[in-house]
C-alpha positions as CSV (number, residue, x, y, z in Angstrom):
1,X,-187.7,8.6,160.1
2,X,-190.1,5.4,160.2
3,X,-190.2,3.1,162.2
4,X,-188.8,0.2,160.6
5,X,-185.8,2.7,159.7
6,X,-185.2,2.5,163.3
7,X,-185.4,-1.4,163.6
8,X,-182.8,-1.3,161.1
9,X,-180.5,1.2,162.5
10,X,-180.5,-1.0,165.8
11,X,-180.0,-4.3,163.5
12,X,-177.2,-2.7,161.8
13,X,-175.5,-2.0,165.1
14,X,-175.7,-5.5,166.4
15,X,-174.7,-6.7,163.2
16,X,-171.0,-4.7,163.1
17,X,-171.0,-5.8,166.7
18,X,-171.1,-9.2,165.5
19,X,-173.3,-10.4,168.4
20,X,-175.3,-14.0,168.1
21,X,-172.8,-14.5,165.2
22,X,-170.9,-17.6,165.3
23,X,-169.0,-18.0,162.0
24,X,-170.6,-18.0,158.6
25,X,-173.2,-20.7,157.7
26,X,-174.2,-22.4,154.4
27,X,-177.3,-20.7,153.5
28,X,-180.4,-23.1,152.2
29,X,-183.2,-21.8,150.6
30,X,-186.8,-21.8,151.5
31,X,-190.3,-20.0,150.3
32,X,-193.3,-21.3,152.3
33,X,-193.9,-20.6,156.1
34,X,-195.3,-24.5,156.2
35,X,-191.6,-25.1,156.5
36,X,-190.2,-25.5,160.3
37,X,-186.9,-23.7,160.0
38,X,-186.4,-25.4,163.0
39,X,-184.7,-28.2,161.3
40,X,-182.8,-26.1,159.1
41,X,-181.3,-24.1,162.0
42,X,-180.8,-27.3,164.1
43,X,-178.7,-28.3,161.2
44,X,-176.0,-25.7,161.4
45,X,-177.0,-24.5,158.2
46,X,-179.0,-20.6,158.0
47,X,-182.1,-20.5,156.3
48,X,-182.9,-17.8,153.6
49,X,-186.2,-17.0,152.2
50,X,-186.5,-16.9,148.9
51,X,-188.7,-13.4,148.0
52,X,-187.3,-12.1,144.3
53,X,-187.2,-8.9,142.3
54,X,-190.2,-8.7,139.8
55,X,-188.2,-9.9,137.0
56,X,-189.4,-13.3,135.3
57,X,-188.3,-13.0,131.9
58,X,-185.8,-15.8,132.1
59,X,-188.0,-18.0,133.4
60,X,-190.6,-17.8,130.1
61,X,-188.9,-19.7,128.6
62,X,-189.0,-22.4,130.8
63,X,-192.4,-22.1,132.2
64,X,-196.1,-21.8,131.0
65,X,-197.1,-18.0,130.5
66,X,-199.9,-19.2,133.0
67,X,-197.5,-19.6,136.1
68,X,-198.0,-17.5,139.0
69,X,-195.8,-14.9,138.4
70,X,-193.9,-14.9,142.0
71,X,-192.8,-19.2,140.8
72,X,-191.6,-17.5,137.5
73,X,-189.8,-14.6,139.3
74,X,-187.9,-16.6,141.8
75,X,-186.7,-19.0,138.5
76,X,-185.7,-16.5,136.5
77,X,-183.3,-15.1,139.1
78,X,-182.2,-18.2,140.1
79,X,-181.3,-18.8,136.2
80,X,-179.3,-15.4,136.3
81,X,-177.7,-16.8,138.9
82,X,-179.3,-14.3,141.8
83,X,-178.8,-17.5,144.2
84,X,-175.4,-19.0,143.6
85,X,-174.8,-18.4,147.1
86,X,-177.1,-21.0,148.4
87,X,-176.3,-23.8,149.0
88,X,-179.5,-26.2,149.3
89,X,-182.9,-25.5,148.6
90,X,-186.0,-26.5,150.2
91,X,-189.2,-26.1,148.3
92,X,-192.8,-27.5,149.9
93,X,-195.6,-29.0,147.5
94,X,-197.9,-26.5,147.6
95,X,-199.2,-26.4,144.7
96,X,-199.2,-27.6,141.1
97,X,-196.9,-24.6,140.4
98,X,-194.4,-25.4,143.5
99,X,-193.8,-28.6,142.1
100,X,-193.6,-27.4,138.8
101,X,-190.7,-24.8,140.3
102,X,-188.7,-27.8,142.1
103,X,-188.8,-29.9,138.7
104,X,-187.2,-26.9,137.0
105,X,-184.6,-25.7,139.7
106,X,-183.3,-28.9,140.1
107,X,-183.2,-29.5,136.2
108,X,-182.0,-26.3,134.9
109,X,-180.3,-24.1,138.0
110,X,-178.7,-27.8,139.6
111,X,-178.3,-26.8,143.3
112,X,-176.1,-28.7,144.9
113,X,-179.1,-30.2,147.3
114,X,-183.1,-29.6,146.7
115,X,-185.5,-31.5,148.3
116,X,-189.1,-31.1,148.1
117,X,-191.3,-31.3,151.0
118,X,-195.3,-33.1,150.5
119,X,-197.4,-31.2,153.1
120,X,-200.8,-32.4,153.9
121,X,-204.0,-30.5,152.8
122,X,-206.0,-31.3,155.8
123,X,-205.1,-31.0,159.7
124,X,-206.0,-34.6,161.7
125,X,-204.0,-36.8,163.6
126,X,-202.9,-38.6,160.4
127,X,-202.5,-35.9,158.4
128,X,-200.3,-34.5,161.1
129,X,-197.9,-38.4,161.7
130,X,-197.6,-37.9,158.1
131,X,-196.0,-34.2,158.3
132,X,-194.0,-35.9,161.1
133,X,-192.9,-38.3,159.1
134,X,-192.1,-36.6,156.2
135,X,-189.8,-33.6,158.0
136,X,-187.8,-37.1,159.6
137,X,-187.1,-38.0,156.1
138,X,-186.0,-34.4,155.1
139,X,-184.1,-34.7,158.2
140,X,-181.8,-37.6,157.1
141,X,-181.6,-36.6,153.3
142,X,-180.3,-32.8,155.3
143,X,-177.7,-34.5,157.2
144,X,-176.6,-37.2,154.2
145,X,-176.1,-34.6,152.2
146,X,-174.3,-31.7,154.5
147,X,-172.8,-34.6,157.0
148,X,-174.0,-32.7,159.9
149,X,-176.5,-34.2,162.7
150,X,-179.9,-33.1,164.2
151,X,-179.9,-34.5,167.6
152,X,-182.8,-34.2,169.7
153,X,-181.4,-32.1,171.4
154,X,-180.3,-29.3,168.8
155,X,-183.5,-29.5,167.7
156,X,-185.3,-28.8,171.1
157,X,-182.6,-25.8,171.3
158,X,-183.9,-24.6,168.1
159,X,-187.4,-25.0,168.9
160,X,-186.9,-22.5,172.0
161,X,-185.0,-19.9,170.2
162,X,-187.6,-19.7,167.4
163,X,-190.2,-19.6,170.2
164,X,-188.8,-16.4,171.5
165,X,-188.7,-15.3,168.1
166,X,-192.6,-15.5,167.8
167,X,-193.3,-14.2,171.6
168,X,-191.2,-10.8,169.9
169,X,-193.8,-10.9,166.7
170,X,-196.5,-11.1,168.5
171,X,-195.3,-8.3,171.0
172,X,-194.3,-6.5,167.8
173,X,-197.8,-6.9,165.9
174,X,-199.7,-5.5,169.4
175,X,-197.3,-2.4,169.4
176,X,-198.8,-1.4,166.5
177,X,-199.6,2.7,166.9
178,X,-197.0,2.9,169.4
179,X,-193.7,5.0,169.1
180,X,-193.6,8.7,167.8
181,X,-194.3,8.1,164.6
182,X,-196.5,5.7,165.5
183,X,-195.4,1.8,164.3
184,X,-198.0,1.1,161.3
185,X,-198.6,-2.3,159.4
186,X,-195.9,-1.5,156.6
187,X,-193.5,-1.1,159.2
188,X,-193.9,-4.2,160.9
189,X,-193.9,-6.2,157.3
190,X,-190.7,-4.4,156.3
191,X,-189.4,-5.5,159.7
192,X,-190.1,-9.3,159.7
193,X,-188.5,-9.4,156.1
194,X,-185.2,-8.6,157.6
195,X,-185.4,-11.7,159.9
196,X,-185.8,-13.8,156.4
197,X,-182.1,-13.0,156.0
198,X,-180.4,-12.6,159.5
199,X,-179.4,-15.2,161.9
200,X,-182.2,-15.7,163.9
201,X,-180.0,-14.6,167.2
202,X,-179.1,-11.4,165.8
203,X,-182.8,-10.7,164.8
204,X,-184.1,-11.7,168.2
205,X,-181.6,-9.4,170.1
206,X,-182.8,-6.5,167.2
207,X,-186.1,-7.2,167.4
208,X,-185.7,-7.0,171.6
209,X,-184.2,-4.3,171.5
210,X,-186.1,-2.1,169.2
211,X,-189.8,-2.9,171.4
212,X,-187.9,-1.4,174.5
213,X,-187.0,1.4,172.3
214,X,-190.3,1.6,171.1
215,X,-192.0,2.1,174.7
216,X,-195.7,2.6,175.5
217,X,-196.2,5.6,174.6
218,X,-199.4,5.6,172.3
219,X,-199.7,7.7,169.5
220,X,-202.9,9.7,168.8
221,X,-205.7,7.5,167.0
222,X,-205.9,7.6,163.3
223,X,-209.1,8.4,161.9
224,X,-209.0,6.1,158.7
225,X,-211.0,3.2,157.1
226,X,-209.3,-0.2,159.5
227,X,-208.6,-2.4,157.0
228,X,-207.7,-6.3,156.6
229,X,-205.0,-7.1,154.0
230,X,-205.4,-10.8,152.9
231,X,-204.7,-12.7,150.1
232,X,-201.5,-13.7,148.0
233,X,-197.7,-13.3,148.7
234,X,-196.9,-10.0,148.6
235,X,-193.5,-8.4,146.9
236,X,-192.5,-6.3,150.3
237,X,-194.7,-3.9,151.8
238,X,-195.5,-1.4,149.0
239,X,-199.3,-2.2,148.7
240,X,-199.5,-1.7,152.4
241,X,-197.8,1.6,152.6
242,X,-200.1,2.7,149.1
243,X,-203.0,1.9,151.2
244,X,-201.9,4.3,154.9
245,X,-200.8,6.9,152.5
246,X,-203.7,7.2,151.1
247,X,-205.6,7.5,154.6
248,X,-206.4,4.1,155.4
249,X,-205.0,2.2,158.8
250,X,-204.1,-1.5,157.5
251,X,-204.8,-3.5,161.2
252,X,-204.5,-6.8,160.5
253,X,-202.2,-8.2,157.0
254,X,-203.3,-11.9,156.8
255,X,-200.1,-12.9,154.9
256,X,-197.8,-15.5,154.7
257,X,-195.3,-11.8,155.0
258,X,-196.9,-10.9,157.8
259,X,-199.8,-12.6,160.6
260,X,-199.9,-16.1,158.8
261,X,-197.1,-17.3,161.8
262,X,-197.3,-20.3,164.2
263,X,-197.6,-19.0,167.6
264,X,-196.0,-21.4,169.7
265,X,-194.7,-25.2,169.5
266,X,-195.1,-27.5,172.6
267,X,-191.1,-27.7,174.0
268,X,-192.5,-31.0,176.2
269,X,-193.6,-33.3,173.4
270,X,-191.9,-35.2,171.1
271,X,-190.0,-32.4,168.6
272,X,-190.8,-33.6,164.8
273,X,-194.5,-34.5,165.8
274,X,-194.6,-30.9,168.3
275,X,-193.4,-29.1,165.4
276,X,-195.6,-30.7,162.7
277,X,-198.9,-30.0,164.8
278,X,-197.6,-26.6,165.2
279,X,-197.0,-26.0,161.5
280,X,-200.1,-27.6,159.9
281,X,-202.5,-26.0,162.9
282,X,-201.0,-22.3,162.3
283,X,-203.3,-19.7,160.7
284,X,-204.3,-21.3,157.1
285,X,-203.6,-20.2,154.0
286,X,-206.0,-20.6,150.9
287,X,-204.1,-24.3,149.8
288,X,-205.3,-26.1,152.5
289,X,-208.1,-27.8,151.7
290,X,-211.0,-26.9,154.7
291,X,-212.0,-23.6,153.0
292,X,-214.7,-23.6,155.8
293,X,-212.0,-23.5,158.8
294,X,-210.1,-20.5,156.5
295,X,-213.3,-18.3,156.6
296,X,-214.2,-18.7,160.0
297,X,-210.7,-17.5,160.8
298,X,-211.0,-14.6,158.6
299,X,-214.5,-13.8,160.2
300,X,-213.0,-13.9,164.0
301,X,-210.3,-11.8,163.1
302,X,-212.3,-9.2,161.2
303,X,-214.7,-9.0,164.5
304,X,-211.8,-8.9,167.0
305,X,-210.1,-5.7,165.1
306,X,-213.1,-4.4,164.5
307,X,-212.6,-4.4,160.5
308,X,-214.4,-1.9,158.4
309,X,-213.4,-3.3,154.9
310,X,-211.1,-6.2,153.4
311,X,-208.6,-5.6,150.1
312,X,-207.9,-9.1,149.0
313,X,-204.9,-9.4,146.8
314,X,-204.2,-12.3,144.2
315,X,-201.3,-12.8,141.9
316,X,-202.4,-13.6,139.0
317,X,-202.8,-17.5,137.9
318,X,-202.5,-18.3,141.8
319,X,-205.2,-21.0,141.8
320,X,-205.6,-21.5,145.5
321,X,-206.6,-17.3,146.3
322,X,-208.6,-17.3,142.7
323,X,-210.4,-20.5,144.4
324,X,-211.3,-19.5,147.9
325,X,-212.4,-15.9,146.8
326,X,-215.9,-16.6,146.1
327,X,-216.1,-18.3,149.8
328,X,-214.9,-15.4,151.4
329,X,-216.8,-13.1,149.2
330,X,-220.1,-14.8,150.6
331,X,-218.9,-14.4,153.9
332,X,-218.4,-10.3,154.0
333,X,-221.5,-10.2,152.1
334,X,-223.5,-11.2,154.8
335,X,-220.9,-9.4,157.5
336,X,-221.8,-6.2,155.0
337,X,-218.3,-5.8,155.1
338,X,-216.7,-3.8,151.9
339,X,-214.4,-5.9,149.5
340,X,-211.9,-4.7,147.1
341,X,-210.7,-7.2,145.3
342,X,-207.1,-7.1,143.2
343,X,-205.1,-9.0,141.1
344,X,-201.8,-8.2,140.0
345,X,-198.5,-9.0,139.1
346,X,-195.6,-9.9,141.7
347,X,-194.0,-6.5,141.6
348,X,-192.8,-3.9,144.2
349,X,-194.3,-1.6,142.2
350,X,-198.3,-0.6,142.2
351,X,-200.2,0.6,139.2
352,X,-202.4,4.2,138.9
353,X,-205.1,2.0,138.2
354,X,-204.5,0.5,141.6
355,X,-204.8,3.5,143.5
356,X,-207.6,5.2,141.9
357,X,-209.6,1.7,143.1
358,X,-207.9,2.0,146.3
359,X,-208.8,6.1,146.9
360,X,-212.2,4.9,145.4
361,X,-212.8,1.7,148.0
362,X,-211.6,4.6,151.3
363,X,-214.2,6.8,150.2
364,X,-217.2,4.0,150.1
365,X,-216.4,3.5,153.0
366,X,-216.4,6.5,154.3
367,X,-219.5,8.0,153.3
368,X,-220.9,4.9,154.5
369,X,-219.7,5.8,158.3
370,X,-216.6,3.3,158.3
């Protein structure tokens, strides 16, 4: 049994316990980790992140053939009616596509409340009163439409409680190669994707719970290629777990699935303008628009897990990964860091051409002494 079979075995417990559970609450969709669920949770209302099935054929009808395939996935389920349950939806403007999504939920799947979210490109003290600004509004169109209330002091409360959450994920991410089996990377992925659909009590008390269970017990060292993981959304962890079976040791996933997380936000400043400075100032993704602050991340965390070759995945038609790549092409190139680069489909599924490139990429760089 893996480890992540054993985060859920303890997350099943608590949940027939009912523990952290206070009644059911209307359920509002998100998709982007630019989003502080803060506000959502402060609302009374449980946020639910939107990650479909690989199924888009719904959806071609109403979108370009060119769409990202993850925008046209999460349409077409939504047109099958895979979210009736929802009841909002909160999509962010982070792209052409994103808004291009919103246009069409609202038009063809009518929620009964969307709202769509401008975040900023850049990080700055303006950038960052405008973020602050612009969650406020969400605020009062959240509470128009589901007459609830986000005091100050809900919000604070919500702000703490998601801080514990991240001091676990970051506990959980070092205990990586702990446990008997050791915890690997596709573990910890398949774990954080249960807290996309649990209250975040229940997963906190879970999540707790499994690292004491876990211990510090180190398993022996695994002699594979350490990889990074970075790139596009990805459809669960099955590109990870292609990637240790076939004898490599995934370290670090920058993902907005997995590492992409804010780390902490300030409980003793103001809470829209705290949370929007931690939002915008979390690890970047390719949208933002200081391609030079992405790559320097990306190089810092390649030297401090001590990397010996990068897979970059792209969906295909994702304009933002498609963009940066050159950038951090450059950059390995003169780190002489191996790069395999792959684009693909949004699917849980992975290709033989995949792994062949994959078994292909492991042995580089192993006869090269990775």
């Amino acid at each position: 049994m893996n480890q992540s079979s054993v985060f859920r075995q303890i997350l099943g417990k608590l949940k027939a316990e009912n523990l952290g559970v206070s009644g059911e609450k209307p359920l509002v969709g998100w998709m982007c980790t630019y989003l502080p669920l803060e506000i959502i949770e402060a609302a009374g209302l449980s946020p639910h992140r939107i990650i479909p099935e690989a199924s888009s054929e719904s959806a071609d009808t109403y979108l370009d053939p060119n769409f990202c395939p993850f925008i046209k996935a999460s349409l077409g389920k939504a047109l099958e009616g895979g979210y009736s349950s929802l009841s909002g939806m909160v999509i962010l403007n982070t792209c052409d596509g994103m808004r291009r999504l919103y246009d069409a939920w609202r038009f063809y799947v009518r929620p009964p409340f969307a709202y769509l979210l401008d975040v900023p490109r850049m990080v700055n003290r303006s950038s960052i009163a405008f973020f602050a600004d612009g969650l406020k509004e969400m605020i009062l169109q959240i509470e128009k439409h589901f007459g609830t209330r986000v005091s100050e002091e809900k919000l604070i409360s919500a702000i703490e409680e998601a801080n514990i959450t991240r001091s676990l994920v970051k506990r959980l991410f070092s205990s990586q190669g702990l446990g008997d089996p050791a915890l690997r990377q596709s573990d910890i992925i398949d774990i954080l994707s249960e807290g996309w659909s649990h209250p975040r009590g229940v997963f906190n008390k879970a999540l707790g719970g499994f690292l004491d269970h876990l211990g510090n017990r180190r398993a022996p060292n695994r002699k594979g290629p350490r990889l990074m993981v970075t790139g596009s959304l990805l459809n669960g962890s099955h590109l990870i777990q292609l990637i240790e079976e076939l004898g490599g040791e995934v370290i670090t996933c920058d993902l907005c699935t997995g590492e992409r997380f804010v780390q902490n936000v300030n409980i003793n400043s103001e809470p829209l303008m705290a949370l929007s400075k931690a939002y915008l100032e979390k690890p970047p993704c390719a949208r933002m628009f200081d391609i030079e602050t992405r790559v320097s991340y990306l190089k810092e965390e390649l030297g401090e897990n001590k990397v010996d070759g990068v897979i970059y995945f792209a969906l295909k038609f994702c304009d933002p990964y498609l963009y940066e790549k050159p950038a951090v092409e450059e950059m390995l190139d003169q780190l002489e860091v191996p790069l395999l680069f792959l684009e693909g489909e949004f699917t849980s599924k992975s290709s033989g051409s995949m792994r062949t490139r994959i078994q292909a990429f492991l042995e580089v760089i192993r006869n090269h002494g990775g």
